[in-house]
C-alpha positions in Angstrom: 99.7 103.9 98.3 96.9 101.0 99.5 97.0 97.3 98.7 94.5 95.1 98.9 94.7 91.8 99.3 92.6 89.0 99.9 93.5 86.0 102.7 94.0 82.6 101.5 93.3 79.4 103.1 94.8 76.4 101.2 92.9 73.6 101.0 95.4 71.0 99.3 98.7 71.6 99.0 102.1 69.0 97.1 105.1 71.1 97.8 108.0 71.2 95.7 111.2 72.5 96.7 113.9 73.5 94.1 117.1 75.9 94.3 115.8 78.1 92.1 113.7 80.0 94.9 111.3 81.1 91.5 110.5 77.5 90.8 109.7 76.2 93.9 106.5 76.2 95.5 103.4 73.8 95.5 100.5 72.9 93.1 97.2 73.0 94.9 93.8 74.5 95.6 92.3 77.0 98.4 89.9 80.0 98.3 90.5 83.4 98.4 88.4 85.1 101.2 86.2 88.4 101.1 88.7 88.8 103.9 91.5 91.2 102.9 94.8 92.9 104.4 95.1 96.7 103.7 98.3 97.7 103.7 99.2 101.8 103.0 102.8 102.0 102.3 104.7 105.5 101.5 108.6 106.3 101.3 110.0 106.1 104.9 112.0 103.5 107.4 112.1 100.4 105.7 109.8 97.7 107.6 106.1 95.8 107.3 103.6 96.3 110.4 100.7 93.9 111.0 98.0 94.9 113.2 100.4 97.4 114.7 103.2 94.5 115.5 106.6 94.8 113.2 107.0 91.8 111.1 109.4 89.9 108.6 112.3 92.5 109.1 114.2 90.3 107.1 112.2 90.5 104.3 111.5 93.5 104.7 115.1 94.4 104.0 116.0 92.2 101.2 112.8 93.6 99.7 113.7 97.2 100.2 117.3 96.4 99.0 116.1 94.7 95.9 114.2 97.1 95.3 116.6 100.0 95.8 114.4 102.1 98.1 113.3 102.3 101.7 109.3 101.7 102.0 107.3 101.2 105.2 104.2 99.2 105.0 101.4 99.5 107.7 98.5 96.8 107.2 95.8 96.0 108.7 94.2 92.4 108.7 91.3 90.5 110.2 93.6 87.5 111.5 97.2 87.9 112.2 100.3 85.3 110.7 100.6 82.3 111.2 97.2 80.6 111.9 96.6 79.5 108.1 95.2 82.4 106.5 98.0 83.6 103.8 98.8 87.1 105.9 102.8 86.5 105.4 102.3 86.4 101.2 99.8 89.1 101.4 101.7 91.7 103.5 105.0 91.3 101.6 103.1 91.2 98.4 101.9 94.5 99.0 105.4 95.6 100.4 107.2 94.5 97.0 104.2 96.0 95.0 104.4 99.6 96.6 108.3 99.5 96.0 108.4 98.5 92.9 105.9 101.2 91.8 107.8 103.6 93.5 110.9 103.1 91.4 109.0 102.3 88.2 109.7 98.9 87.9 107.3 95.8 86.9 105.2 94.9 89.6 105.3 91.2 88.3 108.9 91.6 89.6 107.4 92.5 92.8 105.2 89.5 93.2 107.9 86.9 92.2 110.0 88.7 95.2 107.8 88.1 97.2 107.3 84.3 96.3 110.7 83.8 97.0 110.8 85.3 99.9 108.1 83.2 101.0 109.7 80.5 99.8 113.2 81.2 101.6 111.6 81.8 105.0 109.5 78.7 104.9 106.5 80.8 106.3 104.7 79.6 102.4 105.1 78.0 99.2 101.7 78.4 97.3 99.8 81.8 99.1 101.5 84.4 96.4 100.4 82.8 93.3 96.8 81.8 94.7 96.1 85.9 95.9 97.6 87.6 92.7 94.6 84.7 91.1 91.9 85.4 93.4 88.5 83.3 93.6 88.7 79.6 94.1 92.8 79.4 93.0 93.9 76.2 91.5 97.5 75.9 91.0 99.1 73.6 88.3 102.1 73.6 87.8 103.9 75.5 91.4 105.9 78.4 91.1 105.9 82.0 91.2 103.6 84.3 89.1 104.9 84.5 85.5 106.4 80.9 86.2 104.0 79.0 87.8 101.0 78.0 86.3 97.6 78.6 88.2 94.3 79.5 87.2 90.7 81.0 88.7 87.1 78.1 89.4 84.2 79.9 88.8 81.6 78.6 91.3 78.5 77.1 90.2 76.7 78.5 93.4 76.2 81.2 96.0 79.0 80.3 98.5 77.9 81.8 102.3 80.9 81.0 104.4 81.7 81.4 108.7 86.0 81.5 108.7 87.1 80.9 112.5 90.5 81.0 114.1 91.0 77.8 116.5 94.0 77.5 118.2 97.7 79.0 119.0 99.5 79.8 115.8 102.1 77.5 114.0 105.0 77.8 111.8 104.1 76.5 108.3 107.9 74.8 108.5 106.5 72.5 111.2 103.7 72.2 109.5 105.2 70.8 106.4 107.3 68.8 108.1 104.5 66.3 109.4 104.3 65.7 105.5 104.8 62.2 104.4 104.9 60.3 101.1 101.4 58.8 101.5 99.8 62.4 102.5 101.8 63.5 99.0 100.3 60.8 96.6 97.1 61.8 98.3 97.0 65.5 97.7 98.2 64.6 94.2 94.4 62.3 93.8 92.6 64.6 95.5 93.7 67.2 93.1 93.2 65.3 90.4 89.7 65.3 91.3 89.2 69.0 91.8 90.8 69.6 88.5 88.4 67.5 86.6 85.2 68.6 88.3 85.7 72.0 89.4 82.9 71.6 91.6 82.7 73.4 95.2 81.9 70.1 97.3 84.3 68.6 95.7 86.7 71.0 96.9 85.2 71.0 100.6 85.7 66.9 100.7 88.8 66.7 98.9 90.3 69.1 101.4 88.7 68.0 104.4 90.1 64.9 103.5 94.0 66.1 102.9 93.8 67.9 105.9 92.6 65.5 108.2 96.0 63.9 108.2 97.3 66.8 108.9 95.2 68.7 111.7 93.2 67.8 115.1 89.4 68.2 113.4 88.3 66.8 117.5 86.9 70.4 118.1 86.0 71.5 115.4 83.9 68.3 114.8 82.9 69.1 118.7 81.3 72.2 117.9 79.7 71.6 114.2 78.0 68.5 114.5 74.6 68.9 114.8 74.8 72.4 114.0 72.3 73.2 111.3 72.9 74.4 108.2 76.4 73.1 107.2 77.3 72.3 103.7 80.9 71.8 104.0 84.0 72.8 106.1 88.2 72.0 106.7 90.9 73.2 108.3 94.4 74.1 107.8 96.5 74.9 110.7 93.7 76.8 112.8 92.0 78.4 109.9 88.6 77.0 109.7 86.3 78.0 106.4 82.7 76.6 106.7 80.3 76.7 104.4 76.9 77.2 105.7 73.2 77.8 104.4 72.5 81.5 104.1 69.5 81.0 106.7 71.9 79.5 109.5 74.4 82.2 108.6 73.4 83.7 112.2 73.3 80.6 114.2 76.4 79.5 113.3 78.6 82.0 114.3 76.7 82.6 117.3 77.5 79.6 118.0 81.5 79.5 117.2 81.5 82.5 119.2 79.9 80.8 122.5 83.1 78.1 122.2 84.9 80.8 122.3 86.5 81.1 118.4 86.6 84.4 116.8 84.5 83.6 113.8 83.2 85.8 110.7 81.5 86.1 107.8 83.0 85.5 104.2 82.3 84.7 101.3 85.1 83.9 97.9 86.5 87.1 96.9 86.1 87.5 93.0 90.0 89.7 92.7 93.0 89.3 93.6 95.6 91.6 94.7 94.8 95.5 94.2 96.7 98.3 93.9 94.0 100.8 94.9 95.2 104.3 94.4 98.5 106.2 94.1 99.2 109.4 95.7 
């Protein structure tokens, strides 16, 4: 079996943290990239592979236990985890989803594993909801799919974008754990503001702004400014997503690449998670 999946970079994120693995997550906003993980999975030693690296053998196993079947799942994925880019939620989504169709069971079960997983491990809180959305994912209310509430922007205009990877990875844990009070009534405004305007720049600022407290933006200001052909960018943890005229498309990431930072072309992918064929 192939999933698809598309890589998420949040943009704002208000944690909340609850026993109930289910109910906790975070409300928030990122984009879902024309970036994906492909994962084939088939009947065989239980365990996920990432660009050809084993991964998450925990949850690997609680997956394959709860699922009551061994399943190894081999993806593929233009970044690897832990740079800001969603690949933990996508690969174990598509781990859950490949064993839960295996043994007939819902696939919404699958997802909400997957979640909690996420959510146990501390490697995400808000990634499995926003790629079972897809597009420009705005999540209300957090929690996993079927509990949390979350729901898909339509964007107003063409959206050209250059995603880089920055720096050495880090643990979204230590990430969250630079989170105060102040950068929590923030995100909560901020959001507020998405929500009532839905509009793409809006997005871009509001998140550039949340994530300013929370990131070095030194180089990447270094290596944009002047730069023509920039709408908007941010960054979480050292995924970069700028959005750039089509006509400077080239520039740019010739550019990017000259400093040194493995950079692309995206733009928002219009699906979420796929389950692309069955043997």
């Amino acid at each position: 079996m192939l999933v698809v999946v598309p890589l998420h970079v949040s943009g704002i994120w208000i944690p909340f943290y609850s026993p109930n693995l289910l109910e906790a997550g975070s409300a928030g906003v990122g984009l879902n990239l024309t970036a994906y993980l492909r994962a084939h999975s088939r009947k065989g030693q239980c365990k996920i592979v990432v660009n050809e690296v084993e991964v998450y053998r925990e949850q690997a196993a609680e997956v394959c236990n709860e699922s009551g079947i061994d399943v190894e799942t081999n993806a593929r994925s233009p970044f690897p985890p832990g740079y800001g880019f969603g690949v933990s939620a996508a690969a174990l989504m598509a781990h859950a989803i490949v064993a839960y169709a295996f043994t007939g069971k819902p696939v919404l079960k699958a997802l909400q594993l997957a979640h909690a997983l996420e959510v146990k491990h501390k490697t995400g809180l808000g990634d499995v909801m926003a790629e079972y959305i897809g597009g420009v994912a705005l999540r209300l209310k957090p929690g996993a799919p079927g509990i949390g509430v979350a729901y898909r922007i339509i964007p107003r205009e063409r959206v050209d974008l250059v995603v880089a990877r920055l720096r050495e990875a880090e643990p979204t844990s230590s990430m969250l754990s630079r989170m105060g009070p102040e950068d929590l009534e923030l995100g909560k405004k901020l959001l507020r503001k998405v929500i009532e305007s839905e509009d793409l720049r809006d997005f871009f600022e509001c998140s550039r702004a949340f994530t300013r407290r929370l990131f070095d933006y030194s180089r990447v200001e270094g290596v944009l400014s002047g730069l023509q052909g920039v709408i908007e960018y941010y960054l979480k943890k050292s995924a970069l997503v700028a959005w750039v005229e089509r006509d400077h498309l080239v520039d740019v990431l010739n550019n990017l690449e000259k400093k040194g930072f493995r950079a692309s072309y995206a733009t928002i992918s219009n699906v979420g998670v796929i389950l692309v064929h069955t043997a």
